[in-house]
N, C-alpha and C positions, 0 to 999 in steps of 0.2 A: 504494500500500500504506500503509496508516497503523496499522502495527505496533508496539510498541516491543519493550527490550530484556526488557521481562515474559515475552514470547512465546514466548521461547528458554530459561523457565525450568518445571520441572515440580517440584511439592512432591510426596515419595517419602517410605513411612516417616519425614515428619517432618525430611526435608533435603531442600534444593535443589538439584536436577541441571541442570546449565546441557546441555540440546542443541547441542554445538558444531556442526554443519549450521545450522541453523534462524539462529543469533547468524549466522554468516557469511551468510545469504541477510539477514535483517534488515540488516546492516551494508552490503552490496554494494545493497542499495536504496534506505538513507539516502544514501549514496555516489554515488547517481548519479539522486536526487531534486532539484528545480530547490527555489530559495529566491526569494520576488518577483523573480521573472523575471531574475537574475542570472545565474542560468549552474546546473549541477548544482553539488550540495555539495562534488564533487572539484575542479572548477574554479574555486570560489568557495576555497575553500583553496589552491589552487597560487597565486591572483593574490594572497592575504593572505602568504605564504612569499617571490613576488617584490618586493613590496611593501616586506616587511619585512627584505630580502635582508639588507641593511649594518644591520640593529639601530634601535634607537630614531632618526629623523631629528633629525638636529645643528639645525635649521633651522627657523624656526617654521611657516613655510608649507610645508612637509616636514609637518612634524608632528601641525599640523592636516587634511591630505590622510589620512593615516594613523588617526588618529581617526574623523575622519568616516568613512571607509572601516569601518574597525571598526562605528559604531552604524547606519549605513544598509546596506552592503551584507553586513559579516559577521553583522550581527543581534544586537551588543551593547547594544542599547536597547529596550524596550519601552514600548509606551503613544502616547497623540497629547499632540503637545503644542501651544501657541497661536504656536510660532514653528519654526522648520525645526531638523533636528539641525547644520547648517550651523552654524546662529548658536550652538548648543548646544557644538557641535565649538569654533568661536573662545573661548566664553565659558572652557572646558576651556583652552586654551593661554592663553589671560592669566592662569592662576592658577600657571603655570609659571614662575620665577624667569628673569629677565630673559635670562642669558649662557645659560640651562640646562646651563651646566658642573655642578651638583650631578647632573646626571640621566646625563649623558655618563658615567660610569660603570656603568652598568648593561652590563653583559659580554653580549656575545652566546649564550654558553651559561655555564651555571655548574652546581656539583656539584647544588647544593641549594637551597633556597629562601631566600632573604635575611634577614636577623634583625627581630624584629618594629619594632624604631628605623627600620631601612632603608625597610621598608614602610609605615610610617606617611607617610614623605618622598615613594615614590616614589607612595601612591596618594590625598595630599591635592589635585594640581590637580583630581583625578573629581569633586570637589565644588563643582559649579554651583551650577545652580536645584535641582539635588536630588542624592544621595549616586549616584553610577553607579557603584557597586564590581563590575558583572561586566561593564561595558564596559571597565573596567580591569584586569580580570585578563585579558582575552580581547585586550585592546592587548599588554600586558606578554609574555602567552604568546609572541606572534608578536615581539616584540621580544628575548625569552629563552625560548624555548621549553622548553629543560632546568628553568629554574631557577622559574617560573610554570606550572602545571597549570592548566586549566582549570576555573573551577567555572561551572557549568552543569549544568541537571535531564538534559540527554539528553546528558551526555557521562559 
């Protein structure tokens, strides 16, 4: 099915009626649609949920699994590039401060979204060979899921 969430909308005198049917068969499809041959989208999200069980990894080699995981298998990168997202994934954790005690504070869940000082700190390592800010919201999410929403076109 290559539907979106348009499909479930109808224009009525001039307002939008969302067909709630229609949004729940579109969503139960996206949901259990395969992404380059990982697994369906439900399973590709429970492994990014185990993944991300304990929050941000304490650990660099932790951490970099988790990224990369993020741009190869949950699909927070777009584009080809002339070298793997591996090396793209390590280039990402060397821009992380040494102890990463500054980032060890990011709470597993939080009320609300972090102050714009905060997010400056927490999303300057995304800046490689080029700015990755939705591979960084889409890490962040899964590291604080309350407190990071995801920005993405089909979410």
């Amino acid at each position: 099915m290559n539907s979106t969430s348009r499909d479930a909308l109808r224009l009525i005198d001039g307002r939008w009626i969302l067909d709630i049917e229609r949004a729940k068969e579109l969503i139960n499809a996206y949901n259990e649609s395969t992404y380059r041959g990982y697994g369906t989208n439900r399973e590709i999200d429970s492994a990014g949920y185990r993944l991300f069980r304990d929050g941000m990894a304490t650990e660099r080699r932790g951490l970099e699994e988790q990224i990369h995981w993020i741009g190869e298998v949950y699909g927070g990168v777009v584009g080809r590039f002339r070298w793997t997202w591996r090396d793209e994934s390590r280039r990402i954790v060397e821009n992380f401060p040494g102890d990463l005690s500054e980032y060890g504070s990011v709470p597993r869940s939080a009320q609300s979204v972090p102050p714009p000082e905060s997010l400056s700190t927490l999303l300057h390592p995304f800046r490689a060979t080029q700015d990755w800010f939705v591979c960084a919201t889409k890490f962040f999410f899964f590291a604080c899921p309350d407190g990071f929403p995801i920005v993405d076109s089909r979410v």
